[in-house]
C-alpha positions as CSV (number, residue, x, y, z in Angstrom):
1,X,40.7,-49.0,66.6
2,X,38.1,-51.5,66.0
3,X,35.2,-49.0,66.3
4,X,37.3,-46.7,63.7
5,X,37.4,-49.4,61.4
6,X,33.9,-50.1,61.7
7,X,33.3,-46.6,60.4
8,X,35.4,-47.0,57.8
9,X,34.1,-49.8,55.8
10,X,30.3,-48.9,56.9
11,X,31.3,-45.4,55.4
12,X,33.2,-47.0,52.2
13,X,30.9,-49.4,51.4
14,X,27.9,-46.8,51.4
15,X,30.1,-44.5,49.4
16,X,31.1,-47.3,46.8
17,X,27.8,-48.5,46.6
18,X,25.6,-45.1,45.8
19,X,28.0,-43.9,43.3
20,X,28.8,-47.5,41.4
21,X,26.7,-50.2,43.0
22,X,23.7,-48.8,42.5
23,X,23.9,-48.1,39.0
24,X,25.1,-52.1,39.0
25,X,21.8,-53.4,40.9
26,X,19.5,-51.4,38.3
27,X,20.9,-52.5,35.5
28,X,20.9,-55.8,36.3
29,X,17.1,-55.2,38.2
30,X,16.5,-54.0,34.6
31,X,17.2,-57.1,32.8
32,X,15.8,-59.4,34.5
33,X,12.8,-57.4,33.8
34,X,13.0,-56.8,30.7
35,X,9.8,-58.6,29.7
36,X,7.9,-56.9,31.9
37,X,9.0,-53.8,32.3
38,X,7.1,-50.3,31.2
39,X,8.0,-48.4,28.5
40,X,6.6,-45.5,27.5
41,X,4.0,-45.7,25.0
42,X,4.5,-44.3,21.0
43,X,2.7,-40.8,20.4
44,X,0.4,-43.4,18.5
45,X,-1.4,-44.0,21.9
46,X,-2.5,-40.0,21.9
47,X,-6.1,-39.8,19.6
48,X,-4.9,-36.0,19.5
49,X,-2.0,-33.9,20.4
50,X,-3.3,-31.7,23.5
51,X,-3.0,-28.3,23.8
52,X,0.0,-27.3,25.5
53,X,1.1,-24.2,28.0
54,X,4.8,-23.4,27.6
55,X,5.7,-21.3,30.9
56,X,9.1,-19.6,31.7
57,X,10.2,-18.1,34.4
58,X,12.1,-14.9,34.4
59,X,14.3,-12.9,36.0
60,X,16.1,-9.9,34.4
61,X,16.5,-11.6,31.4
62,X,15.7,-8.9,28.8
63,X,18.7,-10.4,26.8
64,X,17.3,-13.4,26.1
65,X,13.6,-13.6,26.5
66,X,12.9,-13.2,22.7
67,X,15.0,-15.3,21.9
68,X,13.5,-17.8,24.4
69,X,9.9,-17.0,22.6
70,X,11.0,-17.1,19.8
71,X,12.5,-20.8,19.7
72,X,9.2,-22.0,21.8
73,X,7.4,-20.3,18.6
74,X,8.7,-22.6,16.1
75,X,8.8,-25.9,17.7
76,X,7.6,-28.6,15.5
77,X,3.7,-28.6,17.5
78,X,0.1,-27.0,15.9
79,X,0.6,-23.2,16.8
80,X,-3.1,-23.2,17.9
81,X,-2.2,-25.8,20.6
82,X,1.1,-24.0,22.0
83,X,0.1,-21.1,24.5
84,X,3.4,-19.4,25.9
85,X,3.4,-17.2,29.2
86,X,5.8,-16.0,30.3
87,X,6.0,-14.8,33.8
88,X,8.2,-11.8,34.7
89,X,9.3,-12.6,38.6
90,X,9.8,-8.9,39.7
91,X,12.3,-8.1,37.0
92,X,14.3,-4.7,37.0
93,X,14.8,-4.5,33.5
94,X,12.8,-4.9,30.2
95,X,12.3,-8.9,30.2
96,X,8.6,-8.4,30.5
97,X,8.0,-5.4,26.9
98,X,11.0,-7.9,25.2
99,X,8.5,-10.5,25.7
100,X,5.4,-8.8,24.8
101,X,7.7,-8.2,21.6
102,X,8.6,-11.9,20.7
103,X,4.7,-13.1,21.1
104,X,4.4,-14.2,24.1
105,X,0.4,-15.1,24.9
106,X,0.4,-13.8,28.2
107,X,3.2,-11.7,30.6
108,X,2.7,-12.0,33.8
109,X,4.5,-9.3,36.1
110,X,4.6,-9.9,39.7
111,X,6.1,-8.6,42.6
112,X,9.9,-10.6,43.5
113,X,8.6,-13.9,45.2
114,X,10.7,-16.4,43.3
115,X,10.4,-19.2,40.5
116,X,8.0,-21.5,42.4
117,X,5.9,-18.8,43.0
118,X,6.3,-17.3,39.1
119,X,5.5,-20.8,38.4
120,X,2.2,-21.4,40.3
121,X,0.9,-17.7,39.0
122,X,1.4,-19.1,35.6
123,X,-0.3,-21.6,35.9
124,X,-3.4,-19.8,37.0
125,X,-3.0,-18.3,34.0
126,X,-2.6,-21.9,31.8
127,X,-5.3,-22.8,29.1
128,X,-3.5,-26.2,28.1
129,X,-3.9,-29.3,29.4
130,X,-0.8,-30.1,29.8
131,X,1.7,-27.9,31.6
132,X,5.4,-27.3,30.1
133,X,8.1,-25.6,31.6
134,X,11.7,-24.5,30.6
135,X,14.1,-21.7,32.1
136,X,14.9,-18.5,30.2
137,X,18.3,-19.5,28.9
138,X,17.2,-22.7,27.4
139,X,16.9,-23.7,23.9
140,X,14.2,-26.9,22.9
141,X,15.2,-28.6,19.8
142,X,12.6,-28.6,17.2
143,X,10.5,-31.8,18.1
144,X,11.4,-31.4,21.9
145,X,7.7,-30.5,22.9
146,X,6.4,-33.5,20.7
147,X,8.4,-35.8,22.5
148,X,7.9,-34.6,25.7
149,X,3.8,-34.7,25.1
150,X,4.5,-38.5,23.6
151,X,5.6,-39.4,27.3
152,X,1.6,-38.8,28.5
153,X,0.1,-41.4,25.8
154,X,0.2,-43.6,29.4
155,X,-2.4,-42.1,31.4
156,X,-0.9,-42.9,34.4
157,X,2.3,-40.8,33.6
158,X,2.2,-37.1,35.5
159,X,5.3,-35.6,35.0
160,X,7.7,-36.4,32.2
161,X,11.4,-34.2,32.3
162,X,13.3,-34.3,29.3
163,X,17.2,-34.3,28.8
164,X,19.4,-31.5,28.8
165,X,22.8,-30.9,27.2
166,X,25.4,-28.4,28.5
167,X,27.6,-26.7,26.2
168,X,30.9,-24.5,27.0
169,X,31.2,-21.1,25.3
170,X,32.5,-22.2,22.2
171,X,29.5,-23.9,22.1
172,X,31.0,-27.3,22.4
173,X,29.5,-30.6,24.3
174,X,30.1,-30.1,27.9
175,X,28.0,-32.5,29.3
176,X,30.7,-34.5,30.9
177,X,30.7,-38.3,31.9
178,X,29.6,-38.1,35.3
179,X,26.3,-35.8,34.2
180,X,25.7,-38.7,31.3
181,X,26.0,-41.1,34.0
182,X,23.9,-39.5,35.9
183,X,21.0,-39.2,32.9
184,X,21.9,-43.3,32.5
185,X,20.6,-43.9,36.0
186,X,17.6,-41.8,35.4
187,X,16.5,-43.7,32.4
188,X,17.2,-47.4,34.1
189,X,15.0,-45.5,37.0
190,X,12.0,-44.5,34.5
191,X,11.9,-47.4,33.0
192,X,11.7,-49.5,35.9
193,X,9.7,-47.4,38.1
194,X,10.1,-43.5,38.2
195,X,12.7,-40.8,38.3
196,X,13.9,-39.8,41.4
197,X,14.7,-35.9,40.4
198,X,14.4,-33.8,37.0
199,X,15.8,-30.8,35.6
200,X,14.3,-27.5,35.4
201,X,15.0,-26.8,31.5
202,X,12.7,-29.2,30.1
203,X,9.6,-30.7,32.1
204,X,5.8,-30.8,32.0
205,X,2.9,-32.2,34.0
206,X,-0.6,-32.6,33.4
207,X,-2.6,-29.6,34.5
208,X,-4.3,-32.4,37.6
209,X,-1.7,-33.6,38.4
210,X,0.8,-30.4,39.6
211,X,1.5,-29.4,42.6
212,X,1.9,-25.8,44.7
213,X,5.3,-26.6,46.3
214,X,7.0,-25.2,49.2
215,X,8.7,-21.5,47.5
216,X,12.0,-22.7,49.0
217,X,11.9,-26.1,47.6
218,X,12.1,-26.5,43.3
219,X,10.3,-28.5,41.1
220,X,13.2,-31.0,40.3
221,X,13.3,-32.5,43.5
222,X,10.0,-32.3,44.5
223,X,7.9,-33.2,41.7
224,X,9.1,-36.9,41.4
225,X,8.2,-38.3,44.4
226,X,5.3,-36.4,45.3
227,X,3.5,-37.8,42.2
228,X,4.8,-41.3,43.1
229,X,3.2,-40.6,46.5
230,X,-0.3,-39.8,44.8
231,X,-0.6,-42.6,42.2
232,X,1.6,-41.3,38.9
233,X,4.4,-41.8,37.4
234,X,7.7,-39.3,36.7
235,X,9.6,-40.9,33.6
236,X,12.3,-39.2,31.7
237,X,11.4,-38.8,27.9
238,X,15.3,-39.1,26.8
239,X,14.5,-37.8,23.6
240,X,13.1,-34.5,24.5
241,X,16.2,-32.0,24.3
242,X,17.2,-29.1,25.3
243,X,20.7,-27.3,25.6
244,X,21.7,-24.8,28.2
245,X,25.2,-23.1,28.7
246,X,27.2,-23.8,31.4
247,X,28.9,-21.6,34.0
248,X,31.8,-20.1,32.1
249,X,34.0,-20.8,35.4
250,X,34.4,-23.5,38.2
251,X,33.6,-20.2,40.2
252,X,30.5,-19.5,38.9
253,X,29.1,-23.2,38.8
254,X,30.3,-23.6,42.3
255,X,28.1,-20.8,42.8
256,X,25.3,-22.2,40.8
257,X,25.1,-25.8,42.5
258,X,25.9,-24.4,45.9
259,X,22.3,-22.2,45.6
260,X,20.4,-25.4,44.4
261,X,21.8,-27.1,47.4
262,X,20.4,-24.8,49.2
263,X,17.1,-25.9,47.9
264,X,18.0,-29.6,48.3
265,X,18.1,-30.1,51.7
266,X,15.0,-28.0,52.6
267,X,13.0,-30.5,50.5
268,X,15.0,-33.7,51.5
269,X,14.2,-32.7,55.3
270,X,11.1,-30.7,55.3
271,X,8.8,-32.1,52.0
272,X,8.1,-35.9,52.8
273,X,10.9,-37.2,50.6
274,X,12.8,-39.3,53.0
275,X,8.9,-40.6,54.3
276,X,8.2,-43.9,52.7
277,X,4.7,-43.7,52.8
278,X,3.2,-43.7,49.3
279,X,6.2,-45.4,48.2
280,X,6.6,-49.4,47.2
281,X,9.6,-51.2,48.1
282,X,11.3,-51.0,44.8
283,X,11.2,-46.7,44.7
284,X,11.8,-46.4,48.2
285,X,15.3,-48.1,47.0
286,X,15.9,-45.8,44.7
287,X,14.9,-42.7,46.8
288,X,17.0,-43.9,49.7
289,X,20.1,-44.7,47.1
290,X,19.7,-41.9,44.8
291,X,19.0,-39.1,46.8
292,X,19.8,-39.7,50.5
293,X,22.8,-41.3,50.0
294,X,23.9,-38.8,47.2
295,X,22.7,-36.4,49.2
296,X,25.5,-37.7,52.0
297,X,28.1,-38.9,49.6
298,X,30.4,-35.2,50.9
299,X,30.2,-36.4,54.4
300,X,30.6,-39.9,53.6
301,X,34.0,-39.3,51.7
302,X,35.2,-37.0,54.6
303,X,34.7,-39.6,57.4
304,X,36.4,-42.5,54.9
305,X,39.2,-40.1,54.6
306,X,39.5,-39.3,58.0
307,X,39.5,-43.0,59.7
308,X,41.3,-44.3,56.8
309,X,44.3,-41.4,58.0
310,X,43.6,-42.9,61.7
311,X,44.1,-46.3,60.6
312,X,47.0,-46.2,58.5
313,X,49.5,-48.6,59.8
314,X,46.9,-51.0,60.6
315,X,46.7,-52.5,56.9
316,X,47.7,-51.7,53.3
317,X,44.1,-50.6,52.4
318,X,43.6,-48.0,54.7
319,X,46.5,-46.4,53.1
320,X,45.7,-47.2,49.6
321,X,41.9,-45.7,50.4
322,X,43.7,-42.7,52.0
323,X,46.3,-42.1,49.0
324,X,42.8,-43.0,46.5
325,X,41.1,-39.7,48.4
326,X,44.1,-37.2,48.0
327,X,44.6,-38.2,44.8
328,X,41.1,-36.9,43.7
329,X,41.5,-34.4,45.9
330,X,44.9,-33.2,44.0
331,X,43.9,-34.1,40.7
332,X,40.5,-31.8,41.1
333,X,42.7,-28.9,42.3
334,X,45.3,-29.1,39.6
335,X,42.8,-30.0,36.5
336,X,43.4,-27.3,33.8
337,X,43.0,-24.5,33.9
338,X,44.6,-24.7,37.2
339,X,44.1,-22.3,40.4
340,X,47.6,-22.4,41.1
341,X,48.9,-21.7,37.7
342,X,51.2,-25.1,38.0
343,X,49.8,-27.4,35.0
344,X,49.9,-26.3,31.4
345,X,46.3,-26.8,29.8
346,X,47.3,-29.4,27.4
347,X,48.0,-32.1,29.7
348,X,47.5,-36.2,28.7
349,X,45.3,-36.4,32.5
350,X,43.4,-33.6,31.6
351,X,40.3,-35.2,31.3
352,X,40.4,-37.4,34.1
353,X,41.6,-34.5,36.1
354,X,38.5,-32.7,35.1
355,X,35.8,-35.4,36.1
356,X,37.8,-35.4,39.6
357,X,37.2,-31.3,39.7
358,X,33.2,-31.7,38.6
359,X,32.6,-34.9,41.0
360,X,34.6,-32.4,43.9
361,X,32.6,-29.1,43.2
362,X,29.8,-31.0,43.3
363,X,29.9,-32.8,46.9
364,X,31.1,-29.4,47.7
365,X,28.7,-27.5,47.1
366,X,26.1,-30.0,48.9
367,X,28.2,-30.0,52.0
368,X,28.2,-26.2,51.7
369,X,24.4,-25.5,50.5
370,X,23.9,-27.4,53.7
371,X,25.5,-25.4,56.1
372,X,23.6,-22.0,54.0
373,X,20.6,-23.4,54.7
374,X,21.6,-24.5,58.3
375,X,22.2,-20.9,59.2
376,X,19.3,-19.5,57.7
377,X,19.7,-19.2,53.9
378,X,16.7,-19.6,53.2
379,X,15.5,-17.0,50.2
380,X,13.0,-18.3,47.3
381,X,14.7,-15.8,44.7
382,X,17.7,-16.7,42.4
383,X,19.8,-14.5,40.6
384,X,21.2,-15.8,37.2
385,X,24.9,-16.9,36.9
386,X,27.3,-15.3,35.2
387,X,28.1,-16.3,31.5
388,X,25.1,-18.5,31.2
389,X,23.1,-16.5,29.4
């Protein structure tokens, strides 16, 4: 048994450390850098705003495309500096005349070759020297694109993602505490050095510094740290907002994560991420604990659970880390509304229960997006979830 518990605490100690530890180690990296460490600059720094090309991707979304124009129209920036494009990724349906409709600049439509590909055919297209991008079913609060333009006042910043909030159908904060977690590592990470990964409904680069990306891969992942590779920063501009819906069901964002795994591990394996060449010793820490690590937290938690099982009779922890596994695992199964019917909805634990279900669907769907991809799942096109637009 001594190999098995070998595994065991290796695999526990990785698995407390990437989802608590490392959150600890920044922070406290954080303030004992405090004096010295870089903040992004006020929009002071900028002699003049730029001029700015806002580009969405779309699929079949001829039920919300004006609308999308429409909100990118009146964001608080000079109109004469905002040029919108809108690029039409071999939709079915009339995304591309609603679009023409709303004011969009230019409408690009292309044959079905997926976002990144939408993406770079935009840009081709871009007039502003900085490039913005959002997705279809997003919505960019008023000075959104102001803040998001303040982040390039440092000229050595080349990519800047903003935050996103999710809301539920009643149009209530769904963000959760393990996503706000998740954006409080990602500003300890800008601040100190760069972010390791973005979001795809608010995000821009300067028009040098982006990058033609693999089709498979997405920009969230990939952006970071290739531009920490060639010389820039990727910071998170916190107060650049934008609000999405989320899936109306744990079905559908199951679903949802599950086909951006998919895209995760072509890019951890295949794109130079896991390389630390171009990296300094301080982001090649947060790479390895914020992404690889992550990345393995499913696998992790099943080999703790599975030696801790072996070992049980060999020591009250093993038992305790065994009961600590099932727990989660009941309490994400049961959370309200339940699959099994068994808990009412109004239930003291409910919200507990819920973070258990998110932080489970999650490492789910990684462990599963990686055994898509394994056999061959491998398609650059999306299809929009249900309910989210």
């Amino acid at each position: 048994m001594t190999v098995v518990a070998a595994v065991f605490w290796v695999s526990l100690a990785l698995l407390i450390y990437t989802q608590v530890g490392y959150g600890v180690l920044l922070a406290v990296i954080a303030r004992l850098s405090r004096g010295s460490r870089r903040a992004l600059r006020s929009s002071e720094s900028l002699n003049e705003l730029p001029k700015v090309s806002l580009i969405v991707a779309a699929y079949n979304e001829a039920d919300v495309i004006g609308g999308r124009v429409a909100n990118l129209r009146a964001l608080d920036y000079p109109p004469e500096l905002v040029q919108i494009i809108v690029a039409s990724d071999g939709s079915t349906d009339s995304t591309a005349a609603h679009a023409r409709a709303a004011g969009a600049d230019v409408v690009l439509e292309l044959p079905r070759g997926g976002k990144i590909r939408a993406q770079d055919a935009s840009v081709q297209m871009a007039s502003g020297a900085l490039l913005a991008f959002s997705d279809a079913n997003s919505e960019w609060q008023g000075d959104a694109l102001r803040a998001l333009v303040e982040a390039f006042a440092e000229p050595e910043v080349g990519y800047a993602c903003g935050s996103v909030t999710f809301t539920g159908q009643d149009g209530g904060n769904q963000e959760g505490v393990y996503w706000r977690y998740e954006m409080w590592l990602r500003r300890l990470e800008s601040g100190l050095r760069s972010v390791t990964s973005g979001n795809g409904a608010i995000y821009a680069t300067r028009r040098e510094s982006y990058l033609s990306v693999d089709p498979l891969a997405g920009h969230d992942l990939s952006f970071p740290f290739n531009m920490v590779k060639r010389g820039w920063r990727a910071v998170y501009a916190s107060d650049a907002r934008a609000v999405e819906k989320m899936a109306p069901s744990i079905e559908s964002e199951f679903t949802r994560k599950r086909r951006m795994a998919r895209r995760t591990w072509p890019t951890i394996w295949g794109s130079g991420l896991i390389s630390p060449r171009g990296y300094d010793p301080l982001y090649a820490l947060m790479i390895l604990s914020h992404r690889l690590l992550r990345y393995l937290a499913p696998f992790l938690h099943g080999v703790t659970l599975i030696t801790s099982l072996l070992l049980i009779g060999h020591g009250w922890v093993y038992a305790i880390a065994a009961g600590l596994q099932v727990a989660l695992l009941l309490a994400a199964l049961l959370a309200p509304p339940p699959p099994f019917g068994l808990l009412p909805k109004r239930l003291p634990l409910a919200r507990p229960m819920l973070i258990a279900r998110y932080y489970l669907v999650t490492n789910l769907a990684l462990a599963v997006g990686l055994w898509d991809w394994l056999r061959g799942e491998r398609s650059p096109v999306w299809e929009t979830v249900d309910g989210t637009r």
